[in-house]
C-alpha positions as a Markdown table, in Angstrom:
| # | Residue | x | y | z |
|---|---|---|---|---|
| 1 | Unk | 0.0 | 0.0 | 0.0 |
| 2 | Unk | 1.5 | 3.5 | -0.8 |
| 3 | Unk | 2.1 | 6.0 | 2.0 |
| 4 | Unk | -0.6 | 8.5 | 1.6 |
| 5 | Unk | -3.3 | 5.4 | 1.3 |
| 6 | Unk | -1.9 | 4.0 | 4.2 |
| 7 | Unk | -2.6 | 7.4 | 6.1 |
| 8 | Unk | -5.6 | 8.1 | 4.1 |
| 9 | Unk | -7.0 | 4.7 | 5.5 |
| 10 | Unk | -5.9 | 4.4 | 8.8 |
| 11 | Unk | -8.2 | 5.1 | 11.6 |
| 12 | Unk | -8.2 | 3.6 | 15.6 |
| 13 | Unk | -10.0 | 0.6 | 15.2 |
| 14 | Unk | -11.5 | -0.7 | 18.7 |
| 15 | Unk | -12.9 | -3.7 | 17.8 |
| 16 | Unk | -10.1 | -6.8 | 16.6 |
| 17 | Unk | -10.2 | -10.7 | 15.9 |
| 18 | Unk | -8.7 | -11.9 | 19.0 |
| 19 | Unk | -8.5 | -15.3 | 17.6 |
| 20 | Unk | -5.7 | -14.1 | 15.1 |
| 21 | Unk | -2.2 | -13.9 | 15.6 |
| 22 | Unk | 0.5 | -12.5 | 13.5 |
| 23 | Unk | 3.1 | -14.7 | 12.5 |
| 24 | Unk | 7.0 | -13.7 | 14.0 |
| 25 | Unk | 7.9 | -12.6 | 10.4 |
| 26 | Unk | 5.2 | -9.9 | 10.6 |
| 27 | Unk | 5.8 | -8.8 | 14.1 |
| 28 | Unk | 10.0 | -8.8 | 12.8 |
| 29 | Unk | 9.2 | -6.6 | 9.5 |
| 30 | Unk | 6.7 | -4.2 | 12.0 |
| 31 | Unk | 9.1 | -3.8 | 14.2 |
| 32 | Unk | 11.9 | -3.3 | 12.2 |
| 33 | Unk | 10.4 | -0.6 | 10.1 |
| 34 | Unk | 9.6 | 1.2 | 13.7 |
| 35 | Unk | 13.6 | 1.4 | 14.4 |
| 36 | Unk | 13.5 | 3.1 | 11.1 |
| 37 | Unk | 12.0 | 6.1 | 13.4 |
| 38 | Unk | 14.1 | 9.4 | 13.6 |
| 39 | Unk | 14.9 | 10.3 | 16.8 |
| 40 | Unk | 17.2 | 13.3 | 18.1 |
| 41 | Unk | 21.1 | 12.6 | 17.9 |
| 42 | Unk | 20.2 | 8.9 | 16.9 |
| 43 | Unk | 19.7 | 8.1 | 20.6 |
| 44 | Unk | 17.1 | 5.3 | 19.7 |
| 45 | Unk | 15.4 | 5.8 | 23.1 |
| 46 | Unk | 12.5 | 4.0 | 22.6 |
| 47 | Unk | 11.4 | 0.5 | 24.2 |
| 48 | Unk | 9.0 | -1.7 | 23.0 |
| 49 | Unk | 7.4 | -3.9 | 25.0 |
| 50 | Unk | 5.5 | -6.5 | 23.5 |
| 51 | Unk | 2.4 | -8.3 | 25.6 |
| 52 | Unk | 2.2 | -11.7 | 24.8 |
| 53 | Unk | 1.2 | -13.2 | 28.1 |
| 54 | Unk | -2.6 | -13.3 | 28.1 |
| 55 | Unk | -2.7 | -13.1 | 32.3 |
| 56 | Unk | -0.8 | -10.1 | 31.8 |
| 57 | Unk | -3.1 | -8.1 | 29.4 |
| 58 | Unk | -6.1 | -9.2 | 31.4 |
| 59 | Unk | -4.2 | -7.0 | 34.2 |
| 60 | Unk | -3.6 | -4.6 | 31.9 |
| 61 | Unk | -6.9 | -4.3 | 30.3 |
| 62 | Unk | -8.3 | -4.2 | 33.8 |
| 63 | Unk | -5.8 | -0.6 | 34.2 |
| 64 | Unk | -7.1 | 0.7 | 30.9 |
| 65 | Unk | -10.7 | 0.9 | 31.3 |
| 66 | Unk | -11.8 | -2.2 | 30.4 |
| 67 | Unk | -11.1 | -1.1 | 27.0 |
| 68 | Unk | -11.5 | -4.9 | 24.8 |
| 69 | Unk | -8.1 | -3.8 | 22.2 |
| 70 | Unk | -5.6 | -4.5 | 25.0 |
| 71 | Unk | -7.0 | -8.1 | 25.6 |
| 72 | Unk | -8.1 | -8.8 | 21.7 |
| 73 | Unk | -5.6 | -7.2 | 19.6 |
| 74 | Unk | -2.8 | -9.1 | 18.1 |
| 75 | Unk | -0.1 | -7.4 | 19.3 |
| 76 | Unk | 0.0 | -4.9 | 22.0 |
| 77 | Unk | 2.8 | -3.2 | 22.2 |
| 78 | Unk | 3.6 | -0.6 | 25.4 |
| 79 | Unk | 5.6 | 2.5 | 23.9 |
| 80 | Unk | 8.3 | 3.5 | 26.3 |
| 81 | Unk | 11.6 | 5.5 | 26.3 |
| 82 | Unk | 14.6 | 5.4 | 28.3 |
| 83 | Unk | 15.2 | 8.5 | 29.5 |
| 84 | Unk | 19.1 | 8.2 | 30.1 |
| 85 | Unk | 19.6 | 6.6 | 26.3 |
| 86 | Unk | 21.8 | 9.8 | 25.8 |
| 87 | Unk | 24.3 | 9.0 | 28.3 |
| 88 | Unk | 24.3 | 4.9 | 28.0 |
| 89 | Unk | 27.2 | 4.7 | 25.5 |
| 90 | Unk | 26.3 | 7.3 | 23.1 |
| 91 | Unk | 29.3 | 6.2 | 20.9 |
| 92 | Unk | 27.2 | 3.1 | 19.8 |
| 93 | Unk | 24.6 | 5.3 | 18.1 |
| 94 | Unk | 26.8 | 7.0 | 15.5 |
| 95 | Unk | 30.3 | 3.9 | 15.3 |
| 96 | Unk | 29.4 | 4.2 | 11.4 |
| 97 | Unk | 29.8 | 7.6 | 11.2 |
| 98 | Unk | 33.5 | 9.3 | 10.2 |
| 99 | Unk | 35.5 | 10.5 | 13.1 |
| 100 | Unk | 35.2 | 14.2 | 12.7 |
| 101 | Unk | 31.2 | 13.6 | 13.0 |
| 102 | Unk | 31.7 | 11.7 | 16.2 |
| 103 | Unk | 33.5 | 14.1 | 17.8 |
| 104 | Unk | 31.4 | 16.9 | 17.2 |
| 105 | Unk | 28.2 | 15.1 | 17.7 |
| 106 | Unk | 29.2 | 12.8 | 21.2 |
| 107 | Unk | 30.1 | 16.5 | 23.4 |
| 108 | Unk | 26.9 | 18.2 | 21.7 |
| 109 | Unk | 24.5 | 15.2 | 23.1 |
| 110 | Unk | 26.0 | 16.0 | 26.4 |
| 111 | Unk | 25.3 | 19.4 | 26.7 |
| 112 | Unk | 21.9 | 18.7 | 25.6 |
| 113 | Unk | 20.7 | 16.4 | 27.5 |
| 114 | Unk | 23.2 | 16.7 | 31.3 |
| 115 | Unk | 20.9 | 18.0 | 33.7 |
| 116 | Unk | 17.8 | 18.4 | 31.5 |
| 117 | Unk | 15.1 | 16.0 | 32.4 |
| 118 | Unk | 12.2 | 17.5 | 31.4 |
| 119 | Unk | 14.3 | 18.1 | 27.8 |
| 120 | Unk | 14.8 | 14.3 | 28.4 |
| 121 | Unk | 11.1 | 13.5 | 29.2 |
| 122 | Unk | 10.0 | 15.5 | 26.3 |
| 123 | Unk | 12.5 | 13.7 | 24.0 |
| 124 | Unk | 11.1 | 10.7 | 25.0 |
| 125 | Unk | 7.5 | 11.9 | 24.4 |
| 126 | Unk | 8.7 | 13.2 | 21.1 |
| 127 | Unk | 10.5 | 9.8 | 19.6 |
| 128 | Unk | 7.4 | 7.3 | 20.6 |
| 129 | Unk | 4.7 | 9.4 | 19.3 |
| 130 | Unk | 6.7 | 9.3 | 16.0 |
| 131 | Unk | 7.5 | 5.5 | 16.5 |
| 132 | Unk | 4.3 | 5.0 | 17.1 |
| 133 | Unk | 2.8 | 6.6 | 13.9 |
| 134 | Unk | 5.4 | 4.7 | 12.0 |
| 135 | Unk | 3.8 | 1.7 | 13.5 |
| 136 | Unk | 0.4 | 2.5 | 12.3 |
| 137 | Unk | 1.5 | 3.0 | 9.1 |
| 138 | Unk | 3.7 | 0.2 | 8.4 |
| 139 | Unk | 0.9 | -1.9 | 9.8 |
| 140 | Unk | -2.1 | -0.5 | 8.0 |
| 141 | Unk | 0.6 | -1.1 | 5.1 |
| 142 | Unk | 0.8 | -4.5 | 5.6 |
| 143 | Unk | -3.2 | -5.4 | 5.7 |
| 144 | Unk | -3.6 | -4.5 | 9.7 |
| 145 | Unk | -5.6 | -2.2 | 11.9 |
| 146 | Unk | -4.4 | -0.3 | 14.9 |
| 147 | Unk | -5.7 | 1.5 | 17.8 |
| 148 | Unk | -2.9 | 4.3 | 19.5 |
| 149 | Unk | -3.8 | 4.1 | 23.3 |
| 150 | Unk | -3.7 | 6.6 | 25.9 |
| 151 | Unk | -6.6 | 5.6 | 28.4 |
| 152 | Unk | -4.7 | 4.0 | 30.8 |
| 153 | Unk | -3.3 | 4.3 | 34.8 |
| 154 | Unk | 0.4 | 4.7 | 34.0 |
| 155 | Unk | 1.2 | 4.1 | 37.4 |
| 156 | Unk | 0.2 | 0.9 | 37.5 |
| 157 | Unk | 1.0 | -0.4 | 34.0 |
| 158 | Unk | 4.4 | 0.5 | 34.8 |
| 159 | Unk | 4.6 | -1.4 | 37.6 |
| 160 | Unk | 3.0 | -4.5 | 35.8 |
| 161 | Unk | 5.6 | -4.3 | 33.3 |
| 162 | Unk | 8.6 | -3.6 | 35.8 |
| 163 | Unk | 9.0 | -0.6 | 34.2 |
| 164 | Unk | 12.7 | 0.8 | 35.3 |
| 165 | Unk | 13.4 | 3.9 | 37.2 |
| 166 | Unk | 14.6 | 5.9 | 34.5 |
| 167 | Unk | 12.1 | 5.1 | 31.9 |
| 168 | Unk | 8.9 | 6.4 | 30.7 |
| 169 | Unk | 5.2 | 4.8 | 29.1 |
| 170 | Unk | 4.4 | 7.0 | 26.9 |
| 171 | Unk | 1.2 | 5.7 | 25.1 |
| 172 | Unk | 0.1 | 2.1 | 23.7 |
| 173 | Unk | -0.9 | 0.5 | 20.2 |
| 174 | Unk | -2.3 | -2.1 | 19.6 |
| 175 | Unk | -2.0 | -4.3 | 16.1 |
| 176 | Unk | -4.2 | -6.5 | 15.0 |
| 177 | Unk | -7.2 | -7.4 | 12.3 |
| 178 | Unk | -10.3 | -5.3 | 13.1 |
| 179 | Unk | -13.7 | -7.1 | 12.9 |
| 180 | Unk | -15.7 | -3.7 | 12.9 |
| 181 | Unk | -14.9 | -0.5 | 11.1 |
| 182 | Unk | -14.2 | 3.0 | 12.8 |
| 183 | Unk | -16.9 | 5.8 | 13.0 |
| 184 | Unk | -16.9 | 8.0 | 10.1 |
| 185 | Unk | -14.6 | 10.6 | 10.6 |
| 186 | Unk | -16.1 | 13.2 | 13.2 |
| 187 | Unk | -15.0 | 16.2 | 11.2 |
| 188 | Unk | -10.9 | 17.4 | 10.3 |
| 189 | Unk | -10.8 | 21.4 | 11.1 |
| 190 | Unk | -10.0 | 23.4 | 8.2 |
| 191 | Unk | -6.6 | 24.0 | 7.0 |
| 192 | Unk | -7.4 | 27.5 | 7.4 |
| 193 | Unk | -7.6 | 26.8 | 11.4 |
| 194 | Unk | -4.8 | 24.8 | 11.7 |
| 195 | Unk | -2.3 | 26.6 | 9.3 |
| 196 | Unk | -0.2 | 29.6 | 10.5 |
| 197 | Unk | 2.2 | 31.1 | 7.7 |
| 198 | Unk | 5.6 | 32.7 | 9.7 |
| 199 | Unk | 3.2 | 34.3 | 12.9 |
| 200 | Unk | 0.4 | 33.9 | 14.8 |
């Protein structure tokens, strides 16, 4: 499917098959297209944590409202972010890269990140929303429906998932063939509304 079909098509479905499962290959070729996300410096700082156990999304389901996509989708996957990927061996995120671009790029990832944490928590925010949209599209790409997830207690889905101390959830999707199909669009704003040329 060609990108703008893919976004021209993709709504969140709430309603999956939760008899079907995607085989590894498919979860490998979703998943690899997500690490295809830009992120800032190359810092790669999203986590994706991938719900298989069905005990565990009962528990989870039971944290996000009763909502049926966490229990019936496919493939749930919980978007997170470490937030101290800048520091954790920054050199690995740019080895291919010549010298003089290592060395410029390594001190300016310092300085942009030391002693920044809401920078860092925004970063994080910033690289799984994108991740996430990649997601959506690669999967609507390849035949599937998805559902982007916010209505949940983050408190306690972290703790399900032993979330570390330095990482964040920023939002769930869920993957997975839809059995019913999204209400009709409820109305895009105008361009006009949306649009501002240099100024507000």
């Amino acid at each position: 499917m060609e990108t703008i079909k893919a976004i021209e098509s993709r709504r969140a479905i709430k309603h999956f098959d939760p008899n079907h499962r995607m085989s590894e290959a498919e979860e490998h070729q979703l998943l690899s297209m997500a690490l295809l996300s830009p992120t800032a410096f190359n810092i790669q700082n999203w986590r994706f944590v991938l719900v298989k156990d069905p005990i565990l999304r009962q528990l989870i389901r039971a944290e996000a409202w009763d909502q049926a996509q966490v229990t019936d989708a496919s493939l749930l996957i919980v978007l997170c972010a470490d937030l101290n990927s800048w520091e954790n061996n920054p050199e690995r995120y740019w080895h291919n890269a010549p010298q003089e671009v290592q060395e410029y790029l390594l001190p300016a990832i310092e300085f942009y990140y030391r002693d920044k944490p809401q920078v860092q928590r925004d970063e994080a925010m910033r690289s799984c929303g994108i991740a996430a949209q990649t997601l959506m599209l690669a999967a609507q790409s390849m035949g599937y429906d998805s559902c982007p997830m916010d209505g949940f207690d983050y408190e306690a889905v972290s703790r399900l998932i032993n979330l570390p101390e330095d990482h964040v959830v920023a939002m769930f999707v869920a993957i997975g063939k839809g059995t019913k199909p999204a209400w009709p669009r409820g109305g895009q704003l105008p361009l006009e509304e949306v649009v501002v040329v240099d100024r507000f």
